[in-house]
N, C-alpha and C positions, 0 to 999 in steps of 0.2 A: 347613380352615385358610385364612383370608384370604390373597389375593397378595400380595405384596411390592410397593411400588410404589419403582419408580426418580424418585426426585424430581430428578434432573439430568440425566437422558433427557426424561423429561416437560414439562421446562422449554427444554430442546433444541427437541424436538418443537413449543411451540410457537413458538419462536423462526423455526423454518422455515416453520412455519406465515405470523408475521407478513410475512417476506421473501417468500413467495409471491403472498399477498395485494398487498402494496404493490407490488410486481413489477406487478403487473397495472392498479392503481388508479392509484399512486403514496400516498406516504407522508401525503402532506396529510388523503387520503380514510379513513384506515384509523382502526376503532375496535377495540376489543376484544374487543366483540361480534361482529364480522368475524373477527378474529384467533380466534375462541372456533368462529364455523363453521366455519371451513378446517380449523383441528384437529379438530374433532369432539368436540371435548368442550363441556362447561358455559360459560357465564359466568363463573358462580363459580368453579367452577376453576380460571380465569386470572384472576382476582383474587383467589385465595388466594395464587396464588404471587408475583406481580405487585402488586399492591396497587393501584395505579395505570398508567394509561396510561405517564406518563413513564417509569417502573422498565419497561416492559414495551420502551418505543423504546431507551431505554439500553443492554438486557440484547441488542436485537436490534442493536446496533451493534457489542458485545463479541464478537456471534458471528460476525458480518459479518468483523471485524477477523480473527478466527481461520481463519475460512474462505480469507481474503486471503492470510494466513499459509502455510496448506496448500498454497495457489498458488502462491507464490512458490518455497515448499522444492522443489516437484515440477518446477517451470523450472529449481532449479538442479542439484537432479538429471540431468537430463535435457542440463545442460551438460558433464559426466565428471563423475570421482572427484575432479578437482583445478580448476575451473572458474577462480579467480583472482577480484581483485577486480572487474575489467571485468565480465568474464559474470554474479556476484551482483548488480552494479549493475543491468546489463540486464535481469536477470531481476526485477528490485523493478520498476522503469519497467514495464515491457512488459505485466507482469500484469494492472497498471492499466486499460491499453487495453480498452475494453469493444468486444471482437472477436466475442464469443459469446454463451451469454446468460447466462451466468451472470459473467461481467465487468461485461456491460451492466448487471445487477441490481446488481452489486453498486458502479456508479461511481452509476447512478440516487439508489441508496438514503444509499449516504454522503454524498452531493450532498445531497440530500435534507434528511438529518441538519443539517447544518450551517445551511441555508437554515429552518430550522423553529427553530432555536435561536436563532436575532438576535431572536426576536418571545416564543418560548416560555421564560419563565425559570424554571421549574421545570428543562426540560431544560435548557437553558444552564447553569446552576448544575453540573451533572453534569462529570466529567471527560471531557469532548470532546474536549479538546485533547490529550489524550495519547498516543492514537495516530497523529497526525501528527508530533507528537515524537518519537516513538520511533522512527518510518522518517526523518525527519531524520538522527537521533543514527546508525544503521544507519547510512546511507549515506557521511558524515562519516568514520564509522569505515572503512570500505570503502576510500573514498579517500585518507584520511591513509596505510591499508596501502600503497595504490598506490605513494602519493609518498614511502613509507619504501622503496620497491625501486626506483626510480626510475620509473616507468610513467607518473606522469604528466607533462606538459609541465612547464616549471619557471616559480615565480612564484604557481602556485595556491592558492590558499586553501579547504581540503577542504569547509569549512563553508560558503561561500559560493558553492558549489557544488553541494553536497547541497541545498541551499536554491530555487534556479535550476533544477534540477533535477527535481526533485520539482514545483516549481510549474510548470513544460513541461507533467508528465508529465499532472497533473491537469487543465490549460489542453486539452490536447490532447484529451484524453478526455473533457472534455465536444465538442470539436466534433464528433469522433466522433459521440457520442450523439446529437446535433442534427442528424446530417446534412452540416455544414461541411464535412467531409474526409472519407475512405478511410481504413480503417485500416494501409494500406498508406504512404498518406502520413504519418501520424501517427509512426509507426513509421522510417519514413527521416528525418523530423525528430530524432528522438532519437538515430539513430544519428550522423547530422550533429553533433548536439551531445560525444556519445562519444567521436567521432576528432577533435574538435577540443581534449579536455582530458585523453586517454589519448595516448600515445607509441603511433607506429606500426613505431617500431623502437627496441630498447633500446641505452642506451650503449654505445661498443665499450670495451674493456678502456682503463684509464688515462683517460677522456673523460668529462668535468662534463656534469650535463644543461644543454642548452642549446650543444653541440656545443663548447664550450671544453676545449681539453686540458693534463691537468697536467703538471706540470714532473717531470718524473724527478727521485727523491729526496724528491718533497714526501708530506707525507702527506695523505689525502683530508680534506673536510672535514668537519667532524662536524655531528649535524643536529639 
C-alpha cells in the first residue's frame, strides 16, 4: 500500500526549507531549485506545489507570519495568566527585535519581503500588506483596552499609536541587524516609549485621568 503523503507537512517543510536557505543567502539569492536542495526533494516537487517562485516567497511569508505569531503567544505566556494590555504590547514589539537567530531570520526575511516587492509585481500584487495590518489593528485594539481602564495617559489616540509604534519597533530592528545598536539599546527605546503613553500609576478613587478630581455628587464621564 503506497504512503500517504501529508501535503501541508510537505508544503511546511519546504517552506522551512526556503527560510533556511535565505537565512543564509538572503532572499534576493534564492531560487527554487535551491529551495528544492535544502529540502531534499525534487524540482518538480516544489513546483507541483508551488507553481511558481512567487506562490512559493508568498506561502514562505504566511509561515514566517505564523511562526511570528508562535513568538509572540509564548512572550505572553511567559508574562502570567493575566499579562494586561502593556505586557501584550511588549510582547508584539519585543519579538520583532532580532536578538537571536531566529528573530534575526525572521526581521531579515520580512525586510526582505517588502524590499523585493517595490520591483517584483507578481509578488507585490500578493497580499503583503495584511499582515502589518493586522499587528496594527492588534495593537490599536490593545490600547483602546488600556485607555477603556484608564492606563493610558489621557489625550491618546490608540491608533496613532499603534502606528508609531510598530514603525519604532521595525525602524529598530533593522539597526539591530545592521550593527547600529545593541539589542539592549533597542529594547530601552521601546520601553521609553511604553512609559511615556502607559500610566505609571493608576487613578485614585473619584480622580479624572490627567490628575483632575471630580466634584462629589457628579457622575463620571462617559467614554
Amino acid at each position: 500500500m503506497p504512503k500517504r503523503v501529508d501535503h501541508a507537512e510537505r508544503r511546511t517543510e519546504i517552506a522551512e526549507a526556503l527560510v533556511r536557505v535565505a537565512g543564509r543567502r538572503g532572499l534576493h539569492a534564492v531560487g527554487m531549485r535551491d529551495v528544492a536542495a535544502e529540502a531534499g526533494v525534487s524540482l518538480r516537487l516544489v513546483q507541483y506545489y508551488f507553481e511558481t517562485k512567487e506562490k512559493l516567497l508568498l506561502f514562505g511569508l504566511e509561515h514566517l507570519a505564523e511562526r511570528f505569531g508562535e513568538r509572540v503567544a509564548a512572550r505572553v505566556r511567559a508574562a502570567g495568566d493575566d499579562p494586561g494590555p502593556r505586557a501584550m504590547v511588549e510582547a508584539l514589539l519585543t519579538a520583532a527585535l532580532p536578538v537571536d537567530e531566529e528573530s534575526r531570520t525572521f526581521h531579515h526575511l520580512y525586510t526582505s519581503y517588502a524590499v523585493l516587492s517595490v520591483h517584483d509585481r507578481a509578488l507585490a500584487a500578493q497580499p503583503f500588506i495584511k499582515n502589518p495590518d493586522a499587528a496594527e489593528d492588534a495593537v490599536t485594539e490593545l490600547l483602546r483596552q488600556a485607555q477603556e481602564a484608564d492606563l493610558l495617559e489621557p489625550g491618546l489616540d490608540p491608533r496613532l499609536e499603534a502606528v508609531g509604534l510598530l514603525a519604532m519597533s521595525a525602524g529598530l530592528g533593522t539597526g539591530v541587524l545592521v550593527g547600529q545598536r545593541r539589542p539592549e539599546s533597542a529594547a530601552a527605546v521601546l520601553q521609553h516609549h511604553l512609559d511615556r503613553i502607559f500610566r505609571t500609576t493608576t487613578p485614585a478613587p473619584g480622580q479624572l485621568p490627567g490628575g483632575r478630581r471630580r466634584r462629589l455628587g457628579t457622575a463620571p464621564p462617559t467614554r
